[in-house]
C-alpha positions in Angstrom: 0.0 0.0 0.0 1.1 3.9 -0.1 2.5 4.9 2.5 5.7 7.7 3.4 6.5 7.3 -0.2 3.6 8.9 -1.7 4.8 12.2 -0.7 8.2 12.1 -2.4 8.7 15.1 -1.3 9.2 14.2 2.5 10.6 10.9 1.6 13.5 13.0 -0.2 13.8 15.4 3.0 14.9 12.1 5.1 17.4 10.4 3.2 19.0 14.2 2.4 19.0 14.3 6.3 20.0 11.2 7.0 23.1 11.3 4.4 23.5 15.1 6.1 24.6 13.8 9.6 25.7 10.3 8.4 22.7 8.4 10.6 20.1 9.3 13.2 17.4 8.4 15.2 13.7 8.8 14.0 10.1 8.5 15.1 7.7 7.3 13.1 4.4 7.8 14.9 0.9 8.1 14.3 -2.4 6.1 14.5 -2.3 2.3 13.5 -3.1 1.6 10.0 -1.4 4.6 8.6 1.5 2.5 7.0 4.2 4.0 9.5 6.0 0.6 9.0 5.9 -0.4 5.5 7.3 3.5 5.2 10.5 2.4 7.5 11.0 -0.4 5.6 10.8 1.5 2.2 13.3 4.0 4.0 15.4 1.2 5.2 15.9 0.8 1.3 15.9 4.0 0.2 19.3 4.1 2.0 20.9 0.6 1.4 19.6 0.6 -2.5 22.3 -0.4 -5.1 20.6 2.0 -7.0 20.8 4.6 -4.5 16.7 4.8 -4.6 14.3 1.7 -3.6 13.9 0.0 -7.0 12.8 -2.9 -5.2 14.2 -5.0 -7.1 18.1 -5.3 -6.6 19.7 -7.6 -3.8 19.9 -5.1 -0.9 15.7 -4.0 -1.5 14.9 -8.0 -2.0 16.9 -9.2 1.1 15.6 -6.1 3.0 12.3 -7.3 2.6 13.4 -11.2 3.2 14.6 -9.8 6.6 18.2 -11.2 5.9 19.8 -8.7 4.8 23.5 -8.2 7.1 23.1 -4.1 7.6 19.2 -4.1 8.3 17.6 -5.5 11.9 13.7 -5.3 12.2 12.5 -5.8 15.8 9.0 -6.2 16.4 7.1 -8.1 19.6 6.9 -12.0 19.3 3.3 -13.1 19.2 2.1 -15.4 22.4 0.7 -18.8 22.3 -2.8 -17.3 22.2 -2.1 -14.7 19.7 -1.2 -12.0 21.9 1.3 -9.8 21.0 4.1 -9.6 23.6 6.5 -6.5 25.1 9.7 -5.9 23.9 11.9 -6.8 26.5 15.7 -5.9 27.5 16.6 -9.4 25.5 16.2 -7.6 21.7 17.5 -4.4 22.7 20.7 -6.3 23.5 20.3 -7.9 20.1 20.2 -4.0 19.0 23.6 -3.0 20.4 25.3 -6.5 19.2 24.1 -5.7 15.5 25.2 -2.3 16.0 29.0 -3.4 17.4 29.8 -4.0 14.0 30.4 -1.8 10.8 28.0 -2.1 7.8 29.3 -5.4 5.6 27.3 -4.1 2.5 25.1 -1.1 2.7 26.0 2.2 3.6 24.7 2.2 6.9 23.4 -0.3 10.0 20.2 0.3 9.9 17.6 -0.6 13.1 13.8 -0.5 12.8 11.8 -0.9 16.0 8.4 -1.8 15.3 5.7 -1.1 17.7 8.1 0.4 19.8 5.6 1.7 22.0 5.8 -2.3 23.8 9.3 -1.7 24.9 9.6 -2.5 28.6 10.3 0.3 31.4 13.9 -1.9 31.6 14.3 -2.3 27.6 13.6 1.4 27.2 16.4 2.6 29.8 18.2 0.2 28.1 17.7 1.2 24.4 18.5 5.2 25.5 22.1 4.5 26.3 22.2 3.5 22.5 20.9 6.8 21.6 23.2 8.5 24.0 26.2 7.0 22.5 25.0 6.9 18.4 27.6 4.6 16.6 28.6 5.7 13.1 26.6 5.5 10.3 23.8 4.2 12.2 19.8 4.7 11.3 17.7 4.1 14.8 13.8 4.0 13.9 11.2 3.5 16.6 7.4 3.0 15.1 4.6 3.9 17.3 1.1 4.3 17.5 1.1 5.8 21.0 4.6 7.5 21.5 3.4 8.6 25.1 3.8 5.4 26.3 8.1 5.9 25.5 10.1 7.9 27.7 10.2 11.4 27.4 14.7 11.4 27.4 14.0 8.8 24.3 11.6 11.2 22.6 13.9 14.2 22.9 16.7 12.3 21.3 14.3 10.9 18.0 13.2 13.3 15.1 9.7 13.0 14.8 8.0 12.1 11.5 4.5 12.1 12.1 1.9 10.0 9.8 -1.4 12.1 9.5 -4.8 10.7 8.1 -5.9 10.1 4.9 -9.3 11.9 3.0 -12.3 9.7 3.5 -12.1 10.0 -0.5 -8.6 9.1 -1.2 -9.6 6.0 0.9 -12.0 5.1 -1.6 -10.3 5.4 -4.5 -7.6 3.4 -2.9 -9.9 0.6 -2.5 -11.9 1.1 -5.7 -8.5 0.6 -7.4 -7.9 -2.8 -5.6 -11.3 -4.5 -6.7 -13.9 -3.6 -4.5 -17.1 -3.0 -5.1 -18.8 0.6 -4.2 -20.5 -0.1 -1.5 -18.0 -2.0 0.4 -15.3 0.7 -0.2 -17.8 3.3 0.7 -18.2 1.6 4.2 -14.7 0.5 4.7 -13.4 3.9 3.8 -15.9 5.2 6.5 -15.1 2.8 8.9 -11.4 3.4 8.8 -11.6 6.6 9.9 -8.7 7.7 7.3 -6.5 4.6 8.1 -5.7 3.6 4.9 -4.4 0.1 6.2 -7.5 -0.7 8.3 -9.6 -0.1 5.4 -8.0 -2.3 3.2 -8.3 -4.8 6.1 -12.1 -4.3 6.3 -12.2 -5.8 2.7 -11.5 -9.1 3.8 -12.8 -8.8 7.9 -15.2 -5.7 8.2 -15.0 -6.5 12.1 -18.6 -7.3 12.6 -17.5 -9.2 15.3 -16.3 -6.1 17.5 -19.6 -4.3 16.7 -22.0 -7.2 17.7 -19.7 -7.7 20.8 -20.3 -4.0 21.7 -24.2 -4.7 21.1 -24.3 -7.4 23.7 -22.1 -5.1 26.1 -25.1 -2.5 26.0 -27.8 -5.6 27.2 -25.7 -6.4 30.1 -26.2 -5.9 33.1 -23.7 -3.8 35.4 -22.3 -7.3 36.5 -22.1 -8.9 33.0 -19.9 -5.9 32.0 -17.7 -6.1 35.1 -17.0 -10.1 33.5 -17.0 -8.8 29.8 -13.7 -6.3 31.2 -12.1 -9.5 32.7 -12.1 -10.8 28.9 -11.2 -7.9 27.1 -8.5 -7.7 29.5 -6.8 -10.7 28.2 -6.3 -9.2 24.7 -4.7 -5.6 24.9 -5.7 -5.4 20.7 -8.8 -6.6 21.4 -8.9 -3.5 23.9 -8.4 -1.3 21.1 -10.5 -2.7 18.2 -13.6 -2.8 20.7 -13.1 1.4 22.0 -13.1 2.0 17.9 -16.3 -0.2 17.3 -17.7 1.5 20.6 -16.9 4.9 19.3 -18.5 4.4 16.0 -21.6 2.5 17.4 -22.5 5.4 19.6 -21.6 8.2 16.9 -24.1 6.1 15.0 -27.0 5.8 18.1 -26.2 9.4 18.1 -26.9 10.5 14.3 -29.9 8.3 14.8 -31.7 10.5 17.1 -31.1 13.4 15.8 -32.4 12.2 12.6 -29.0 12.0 10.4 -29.3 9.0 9.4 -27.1 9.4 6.0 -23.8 10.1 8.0 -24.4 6.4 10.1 -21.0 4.8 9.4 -22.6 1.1 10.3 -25.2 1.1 7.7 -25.2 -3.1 7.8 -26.1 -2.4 11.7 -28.5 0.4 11.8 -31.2 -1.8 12.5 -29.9 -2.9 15.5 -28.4 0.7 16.1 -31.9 1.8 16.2 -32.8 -0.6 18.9 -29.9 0.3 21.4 -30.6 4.0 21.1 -34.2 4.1 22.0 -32.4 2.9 25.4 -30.4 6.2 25.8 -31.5 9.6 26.4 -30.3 11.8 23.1 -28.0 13.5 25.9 -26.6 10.7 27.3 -24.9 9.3 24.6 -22.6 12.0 24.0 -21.4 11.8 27.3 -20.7 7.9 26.5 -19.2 9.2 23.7 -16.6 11.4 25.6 -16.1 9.0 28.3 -14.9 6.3 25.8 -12.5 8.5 23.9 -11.1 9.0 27.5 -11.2 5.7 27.7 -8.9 4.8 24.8 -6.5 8.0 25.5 -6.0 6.3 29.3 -5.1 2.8 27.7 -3.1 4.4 24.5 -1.0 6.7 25.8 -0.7 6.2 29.6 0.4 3.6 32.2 -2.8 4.0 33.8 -4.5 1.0 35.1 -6.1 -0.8 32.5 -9.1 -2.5 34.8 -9.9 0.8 36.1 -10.2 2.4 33.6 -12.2 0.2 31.8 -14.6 -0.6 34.7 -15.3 3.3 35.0 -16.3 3.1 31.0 -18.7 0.2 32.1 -20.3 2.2 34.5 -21.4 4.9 32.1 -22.4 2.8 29.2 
C-alpha cells in the first residue's frame, strides 16, 4: 500500500537528512493503519539501494524485505501462544547494540527498525537510551509507534519525529476502488477506517462485525455482566483497542440516529440494531458515553494508567 513514499517530497527530505549527519534516530508515529512501518521499511531501502533509490528489485531492496539482509535488523514483539502480541523486552535491545557493534558489511549504513516500539519494557527502554546516548557511526535508529506517550520522554527528545497524518475519506475510496472492491464495500470501509488507509484495506476481507456485535451485547448487560465482559477484554490488549473504535463508532451512530442523520451512520449493515440500542439512551446521554470512551482509549493508548480501572469506570457509564 502507499505509505511515506507517496509524498516524495518528505521521503527526499529524510534520506538528504539522514546522508547530512551520516545516521540518526527517527520516530515514526501516528495512528495504526497509517502505513508507518511499511514506510520504514521502504526508508530502510531507500538508504541501502544499489541504485541509491528503492527499486525494489536489486539484492539489498529483496533481502531487505526477506529480513536477511546483514546491515538491516527489524524488531517487532513476538506473538504469544494465544495470539497476543508480547512486550519488547531488554533481550532484543541487547540484540540491537550487538548488531550495532559492527560496521556495515554491504550497505551504507546499519540500519535498526523498531516496530511497535511503543511495547518496549520500562527496563528495555532505559536500556535502548544509552544507545541513543552513545549513536555509533553510520547508524539509522527507527522507533514505530502508534502511541509514543507510552516511550520515555529522554528517548523522545533524542528521535526526530516524522509524524503520519490521516488520509481523506475519498482518497480512501479510491484506494480501494482501485484494488477491486465494489462501491458499496469501499464506501463503508473507507468510512469505517476513519482515514487509516491500512484498516480499510483490512475491512475488505474482515469488516469486524464481530467487534460491533460484541459492543451490542455489552449494551444488554447488566452492570455485573460488564464487570465479567472487562475481565475478557483484558486478556487481549488489541482486542482492547479494536472494541473502543467499534464503541466509538456504534454510539456516533446511536447518536446521528436521534437526531435524525441517518445518512452520516458509518454502520449502515447495523443500523437496524443501532436503532434498537438508542431508544435505550436519552439523546443527551450518549454523547457523554461518547466522551467517556474517547477518555477511555486515550488512558489505555497513551498512559500507564491502570487498565481495569479504567475500563470498569467506562462500564459504569455505558
Amino acid at each position: 500500500m502507499a505509505s511515506l513514499l507517496s509524498n516524495q517530497n518528505a521521503f527526499r527530505r529524510l534520506t538528504e537528512r539522514a546522508a547530512d549527519i551520516g545516521g540518526g534516530s527517527y520516530l515514526f508515529w501516528g495512528p495504526k493503519g497509517l502505513g508507518k512501518m511499511e514506510a520504514a521499511v521502504e526508508f530502510a531501502k531507500s538508504l541501502e539501494c544499489l541504485k541509491k533509490t528503492p527499486c525494489l528489485n536489486c539484492r539489498s531492496c529483496v533481502d531487505i524485505d526477506k529480513r536477511i539482509h546483514p546491515d538491516v535488523l527489524i524488531v517487532e514483539p513476538k506473538i504469544g501462544e494465544s495470539g497476543e502480541e508480547k512486550e519488547i523486552g531488554i533481550g532484543e535491545v541487547r540484540r540491537i547494540k550487538h548488531f550495532l557493534s559492527f560496521f556495515p558489511q554491504s550497505g551504507s549504513y546499519k540500519i535498526v527498525v523498531v516496530d511497535k516500539a511503543d511495547r518496549l519494557t520500562e527496563e528495555a527502554q532505559n536500556s535502548f537510551l544509552k544507545i541513543l546516548e552513545e549513536p555509533k557511526g553510520r547508524a539509522i535508529l527507527i522507533l514505530v509507534a502508534a502511541n509514543p506517550g507510552r516511550l520515555l520522554e529522554t528517548i523522545l527528545s533524542r528521535l526526530f519525529p516524522v509524524k503520519f497524518k490521516t488520509w481523506p475519506r475519498e482518497e480512501i475510496y479510491r484506494l480501494l476502488k482501485g484494488k477491486g472492491a465494489d462501491e458499496k464495500t469501499a464506501h463503508v470501509a473507507a468510512r469505517k477506517a476513519m482515514g487509516r488507509p491500512a484498516l480499510a484495506e483490512e475491512m475488505l476481507s474482515d469488516p469486524h462485525d464481530d467487534e460491533q456485535e460484541a459492543i451490542f451485547e455489552l449494551i444488554d448487560k447488566s452492570a455485573a455482566g460488564r464487570f465479567v465482559f472487562v475481565e475478557e477484554i483484558l486478556k487481549n490488549e488489541k482486542g482492547n483497542e479494536d472494541l473502543l473504535d467499534a464503541g466509538l463508532f456504534l454510539f456516533r451512530d446511536m447518536l446521528l440516529l436521534k437526531l435524525g442523520l441517518n445518512d452520516l451512520v458509518v454502520n449502515v449493515n447495523f443500523r437496524e440494531k443501532a436503532e434498537k440500542a438508542a431508544a435505550k439512551y436519552e439523546a443527551g446521554k450518549i454523547p457523554d458515553i461518547i466522551r467517556s470512551i474517547l477518555k477511555t482509549s486515550i488512558i489505555l493508548k497513551d498512559t500507564n494508567a491502570n487498565s481495569r480501572l479504567a475500563l470498569e469506570n467506562l462500564m459504569l457509564q455505558i
